[in-house]
MDAnalysis code that builds the backbone (N, CA, C; Angstrom):
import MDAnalysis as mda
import numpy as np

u = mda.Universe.empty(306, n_residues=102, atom_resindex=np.repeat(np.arange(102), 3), trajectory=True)
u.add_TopologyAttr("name", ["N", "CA", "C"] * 102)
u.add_TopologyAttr("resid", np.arange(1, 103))
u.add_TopologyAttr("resname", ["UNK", "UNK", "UNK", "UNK", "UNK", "UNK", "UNK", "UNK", "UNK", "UNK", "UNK", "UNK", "UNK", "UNK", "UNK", "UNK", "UNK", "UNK", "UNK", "UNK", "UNK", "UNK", "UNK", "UNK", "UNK", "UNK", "UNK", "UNK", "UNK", "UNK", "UNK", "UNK", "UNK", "UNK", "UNK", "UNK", "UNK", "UNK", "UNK", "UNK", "UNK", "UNK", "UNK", "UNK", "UNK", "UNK", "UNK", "UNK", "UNK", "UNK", "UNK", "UNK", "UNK", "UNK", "UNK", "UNK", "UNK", "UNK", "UNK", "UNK", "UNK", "UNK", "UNK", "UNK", "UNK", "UNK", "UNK", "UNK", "UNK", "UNK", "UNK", "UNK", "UNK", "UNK", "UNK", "UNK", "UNK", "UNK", "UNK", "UNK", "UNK", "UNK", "UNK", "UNK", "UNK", "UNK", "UNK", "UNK", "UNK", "UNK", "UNK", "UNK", "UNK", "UNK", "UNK", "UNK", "UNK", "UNK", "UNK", "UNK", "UNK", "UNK"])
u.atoms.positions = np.array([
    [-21.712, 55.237, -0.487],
    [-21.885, 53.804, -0.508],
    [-20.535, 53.138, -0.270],
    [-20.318, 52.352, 0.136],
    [-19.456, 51.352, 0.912],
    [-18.970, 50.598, -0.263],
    [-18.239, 49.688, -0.566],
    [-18.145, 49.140, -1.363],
    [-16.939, 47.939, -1.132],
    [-16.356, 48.307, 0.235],
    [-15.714, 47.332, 0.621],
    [-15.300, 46.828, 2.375],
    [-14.792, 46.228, 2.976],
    [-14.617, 46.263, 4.274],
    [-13.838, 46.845, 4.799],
    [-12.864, 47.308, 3.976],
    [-11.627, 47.993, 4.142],
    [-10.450, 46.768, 4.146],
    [-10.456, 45.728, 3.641],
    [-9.074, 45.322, 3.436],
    [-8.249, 45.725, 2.203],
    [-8.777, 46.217, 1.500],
    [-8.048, 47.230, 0.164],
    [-7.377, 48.430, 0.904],
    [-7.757, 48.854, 1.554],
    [-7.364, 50.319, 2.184],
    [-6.193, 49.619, 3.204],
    [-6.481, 48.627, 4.020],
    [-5.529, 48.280, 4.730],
    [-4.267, 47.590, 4.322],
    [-4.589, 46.795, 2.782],
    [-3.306, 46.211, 2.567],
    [-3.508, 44.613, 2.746],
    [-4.904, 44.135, 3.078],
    [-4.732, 43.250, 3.289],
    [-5.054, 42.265, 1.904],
    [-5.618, 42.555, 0.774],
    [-6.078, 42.263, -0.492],
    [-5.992, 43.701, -1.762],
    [-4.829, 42.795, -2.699],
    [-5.253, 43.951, -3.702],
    [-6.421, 44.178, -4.316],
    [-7.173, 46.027, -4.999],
    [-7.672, 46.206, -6.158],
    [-7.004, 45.541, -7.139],
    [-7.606, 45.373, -8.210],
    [-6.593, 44.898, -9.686],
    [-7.712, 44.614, -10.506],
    [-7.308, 44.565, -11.982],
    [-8.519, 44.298, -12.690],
    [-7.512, 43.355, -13.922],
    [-6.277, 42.943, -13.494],
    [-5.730, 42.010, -14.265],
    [-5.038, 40.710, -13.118],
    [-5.495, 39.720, -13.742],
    [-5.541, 39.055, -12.609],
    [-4.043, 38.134, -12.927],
    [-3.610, 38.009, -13.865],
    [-2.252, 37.786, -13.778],
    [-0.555, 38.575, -13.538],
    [-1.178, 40.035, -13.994],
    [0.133, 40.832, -13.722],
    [-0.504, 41.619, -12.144],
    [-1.101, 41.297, -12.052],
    [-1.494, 42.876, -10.992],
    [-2.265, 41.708, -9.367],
    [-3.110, 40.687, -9.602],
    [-3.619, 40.324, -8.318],
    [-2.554, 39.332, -8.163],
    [-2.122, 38.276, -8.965],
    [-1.109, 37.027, -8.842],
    [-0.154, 37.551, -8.436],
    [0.307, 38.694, -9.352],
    [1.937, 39.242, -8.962],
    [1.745, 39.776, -7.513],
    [0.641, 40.696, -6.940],
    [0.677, 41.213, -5.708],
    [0.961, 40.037, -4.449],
    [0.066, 38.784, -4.873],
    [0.246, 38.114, -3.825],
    [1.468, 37.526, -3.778],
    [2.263, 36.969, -4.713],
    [3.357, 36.528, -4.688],
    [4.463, 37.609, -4.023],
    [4.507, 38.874, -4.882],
    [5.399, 39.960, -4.362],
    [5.142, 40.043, -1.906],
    [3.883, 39.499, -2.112],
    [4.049, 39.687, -0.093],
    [3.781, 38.008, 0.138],
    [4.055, 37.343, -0.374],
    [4.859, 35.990, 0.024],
    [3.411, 35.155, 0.440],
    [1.828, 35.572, -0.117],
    [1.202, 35.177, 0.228],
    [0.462, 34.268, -0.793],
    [0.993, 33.534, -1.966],
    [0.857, 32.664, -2.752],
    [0.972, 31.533, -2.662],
    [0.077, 30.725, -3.186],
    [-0.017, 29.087, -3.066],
    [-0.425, 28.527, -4.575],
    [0.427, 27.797, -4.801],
    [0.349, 26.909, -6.413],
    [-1.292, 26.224, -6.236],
    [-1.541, 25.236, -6.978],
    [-2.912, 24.503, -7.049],
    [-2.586, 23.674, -6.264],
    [-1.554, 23.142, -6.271],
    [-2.056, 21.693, -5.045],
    [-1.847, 22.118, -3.610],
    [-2.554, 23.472, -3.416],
    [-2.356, 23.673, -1.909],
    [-3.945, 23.581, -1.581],
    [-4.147, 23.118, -0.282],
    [-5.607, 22.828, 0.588],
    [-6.041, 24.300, 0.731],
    [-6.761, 24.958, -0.582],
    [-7.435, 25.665, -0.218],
    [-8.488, 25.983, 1.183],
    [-8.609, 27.256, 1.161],
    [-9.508, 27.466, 3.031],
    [-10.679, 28.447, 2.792],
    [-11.460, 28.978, 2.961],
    [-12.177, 29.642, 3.342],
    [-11.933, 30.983, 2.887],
    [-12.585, 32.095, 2.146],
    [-11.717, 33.510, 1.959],
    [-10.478, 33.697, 1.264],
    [-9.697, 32.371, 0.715],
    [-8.635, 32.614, -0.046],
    [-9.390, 32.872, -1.378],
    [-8.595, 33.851, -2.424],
    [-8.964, 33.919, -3.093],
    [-8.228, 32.950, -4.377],
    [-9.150, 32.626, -5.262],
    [-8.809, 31.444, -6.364],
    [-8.253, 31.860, -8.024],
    [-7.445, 31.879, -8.462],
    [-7.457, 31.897, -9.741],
    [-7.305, 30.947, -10.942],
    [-8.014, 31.394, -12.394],
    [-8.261, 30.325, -12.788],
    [-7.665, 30.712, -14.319],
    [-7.541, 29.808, -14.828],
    [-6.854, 30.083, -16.351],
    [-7.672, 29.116, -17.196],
    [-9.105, 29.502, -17.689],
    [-10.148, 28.924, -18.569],
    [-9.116, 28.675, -19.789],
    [-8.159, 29.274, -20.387],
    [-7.571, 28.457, -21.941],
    [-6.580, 27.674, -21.743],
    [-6.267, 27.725, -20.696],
    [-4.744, 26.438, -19.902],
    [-3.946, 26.994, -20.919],
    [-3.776, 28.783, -20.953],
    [-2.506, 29.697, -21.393],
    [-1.250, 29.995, -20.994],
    [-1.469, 29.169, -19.125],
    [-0.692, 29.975, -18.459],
    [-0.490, 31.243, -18.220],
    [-2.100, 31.555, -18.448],
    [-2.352, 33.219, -17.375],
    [-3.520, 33.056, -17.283],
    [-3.523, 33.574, -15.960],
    [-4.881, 33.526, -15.161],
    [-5.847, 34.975, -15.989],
    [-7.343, 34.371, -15.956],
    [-8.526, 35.311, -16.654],
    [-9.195, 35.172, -16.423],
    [-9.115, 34.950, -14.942],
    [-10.298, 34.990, -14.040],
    [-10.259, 34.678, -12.437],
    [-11.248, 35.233, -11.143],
    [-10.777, 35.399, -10.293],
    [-12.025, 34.413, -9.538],
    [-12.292, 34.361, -7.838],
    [-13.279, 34.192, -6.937],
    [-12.927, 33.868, -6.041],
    [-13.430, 33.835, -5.216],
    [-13.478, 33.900, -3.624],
    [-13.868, 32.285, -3.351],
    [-13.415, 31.448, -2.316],
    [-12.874, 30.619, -1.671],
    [-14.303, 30.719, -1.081],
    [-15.729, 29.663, -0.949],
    [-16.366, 29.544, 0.115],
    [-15.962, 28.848, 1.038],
    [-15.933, 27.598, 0.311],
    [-15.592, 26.200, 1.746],
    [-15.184, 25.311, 0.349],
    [-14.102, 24.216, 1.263],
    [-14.196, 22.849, -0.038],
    [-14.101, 21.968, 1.245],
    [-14.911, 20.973, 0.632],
    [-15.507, 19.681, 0.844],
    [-15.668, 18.745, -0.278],
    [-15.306, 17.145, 0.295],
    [-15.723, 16.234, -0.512],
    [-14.706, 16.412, -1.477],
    [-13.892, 17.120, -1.929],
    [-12.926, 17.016, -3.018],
    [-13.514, 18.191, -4.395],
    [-14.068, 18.739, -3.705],
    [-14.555, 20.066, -4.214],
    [-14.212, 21.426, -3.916],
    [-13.890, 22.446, -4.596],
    [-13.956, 23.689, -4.047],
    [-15.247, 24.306, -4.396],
    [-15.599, 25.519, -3.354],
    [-16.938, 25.809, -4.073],
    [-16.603, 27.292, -4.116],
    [-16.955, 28.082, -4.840],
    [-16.620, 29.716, -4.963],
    [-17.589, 30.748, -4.905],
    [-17.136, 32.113, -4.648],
    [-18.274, 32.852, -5.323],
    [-17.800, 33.841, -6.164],
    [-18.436, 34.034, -7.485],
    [-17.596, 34.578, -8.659],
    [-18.571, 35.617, -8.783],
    [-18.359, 36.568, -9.834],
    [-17.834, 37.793, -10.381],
    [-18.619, 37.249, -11.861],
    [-18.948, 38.393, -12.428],
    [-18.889, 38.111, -13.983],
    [-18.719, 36.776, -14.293],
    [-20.257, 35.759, -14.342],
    [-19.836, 34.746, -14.164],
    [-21.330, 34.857, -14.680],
    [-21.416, 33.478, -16.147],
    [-23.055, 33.434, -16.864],
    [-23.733, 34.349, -16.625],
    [-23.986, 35.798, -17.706],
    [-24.125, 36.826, -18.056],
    [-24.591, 37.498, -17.171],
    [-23.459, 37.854, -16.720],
    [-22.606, 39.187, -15.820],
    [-23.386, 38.856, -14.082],
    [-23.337, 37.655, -14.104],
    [-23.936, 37.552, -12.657],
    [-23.158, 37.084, -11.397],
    [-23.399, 37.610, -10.330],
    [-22.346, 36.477, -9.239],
    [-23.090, 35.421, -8.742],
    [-22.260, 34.181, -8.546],
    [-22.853, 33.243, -8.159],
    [-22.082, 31.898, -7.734],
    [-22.452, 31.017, -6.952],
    [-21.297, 29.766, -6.593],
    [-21.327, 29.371, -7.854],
    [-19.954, 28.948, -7.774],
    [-19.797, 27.767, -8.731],
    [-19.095, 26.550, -7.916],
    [-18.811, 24.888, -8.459],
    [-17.934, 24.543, -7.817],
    [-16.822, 23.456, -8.884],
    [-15.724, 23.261, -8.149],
    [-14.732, 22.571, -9.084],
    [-14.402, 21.586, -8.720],
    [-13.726, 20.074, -8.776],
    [-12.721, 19.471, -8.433],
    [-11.645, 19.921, -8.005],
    [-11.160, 19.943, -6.786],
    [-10.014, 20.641, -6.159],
    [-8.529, 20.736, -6.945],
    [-8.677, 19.440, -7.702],
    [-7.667, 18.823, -8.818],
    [-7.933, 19.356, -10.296],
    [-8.907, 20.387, -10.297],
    [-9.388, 20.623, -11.700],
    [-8.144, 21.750, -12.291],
    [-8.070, 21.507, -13.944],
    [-7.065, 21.940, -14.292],
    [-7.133, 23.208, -14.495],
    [-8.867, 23.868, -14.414],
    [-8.437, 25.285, -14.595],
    [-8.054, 26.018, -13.714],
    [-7.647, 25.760, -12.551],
    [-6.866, 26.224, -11.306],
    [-5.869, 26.828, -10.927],
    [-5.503, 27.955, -11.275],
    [-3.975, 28.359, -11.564],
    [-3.004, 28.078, -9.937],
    [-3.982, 28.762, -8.863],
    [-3.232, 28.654, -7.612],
    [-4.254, 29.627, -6.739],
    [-3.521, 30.386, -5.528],
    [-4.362, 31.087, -4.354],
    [-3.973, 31.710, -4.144],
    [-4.480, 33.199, -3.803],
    [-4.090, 34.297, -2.813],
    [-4.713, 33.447, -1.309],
    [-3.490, 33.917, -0.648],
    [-3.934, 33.730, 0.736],
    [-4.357, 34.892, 1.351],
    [-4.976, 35.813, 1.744],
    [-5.300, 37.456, 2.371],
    [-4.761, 36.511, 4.176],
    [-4.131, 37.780, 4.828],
    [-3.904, 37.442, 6.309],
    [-5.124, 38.130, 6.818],
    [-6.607, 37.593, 7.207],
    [-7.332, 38.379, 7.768],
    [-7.063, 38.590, 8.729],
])
């Protein structure tokens, strides 16, 4: 079974299962990080910091934003399901973005 497209294998998106030392740090370490007030796009991936701790604890994928919205698709998200969610682009639980170079 498949389980991915191969941009893990290629380098183009980390595995990680901590999303502040291991996916944040990866993207920053290849210069492909963006704070919150950047115009999210399509496929970037989003992180979010639900206790405003200043560490991200939680991750999703970038559908489209419109209207002053981002909209996502998450992971372990209202018991254990994936599914859109969407935010205010300005919303504070927003830590910042992986950009992936597809």
């Amino acid at each position: 079974m498949q389980i991915n497209v191969g941009y893990i294998d290629a380098g183009i998106i980390p595995k990680f299962s901590s999303c502040q030392s291991e996916g944040i740090a990866w993207f920053k370490a290849c210069g492909l990080w963006k704070d919150r007030n950047y115009a999210a796009k399509s496929g970037d991936i989003i992180f979010f910091d639900w206790e405003n701790d200043g560490h991200s604890d939680h991750v999703g994928i970038v559908e489209k934003v419109e209207n002053g919205k981002v909209y996502t698709i998450e992971g372990n998200s209202s018991g254990d399901t994936c599914r859109q969610r969407e935010y205010a682009v300005n919303s504070s639980v927003i830590v910042g973005y992986g950009t992936p170079m597809y």
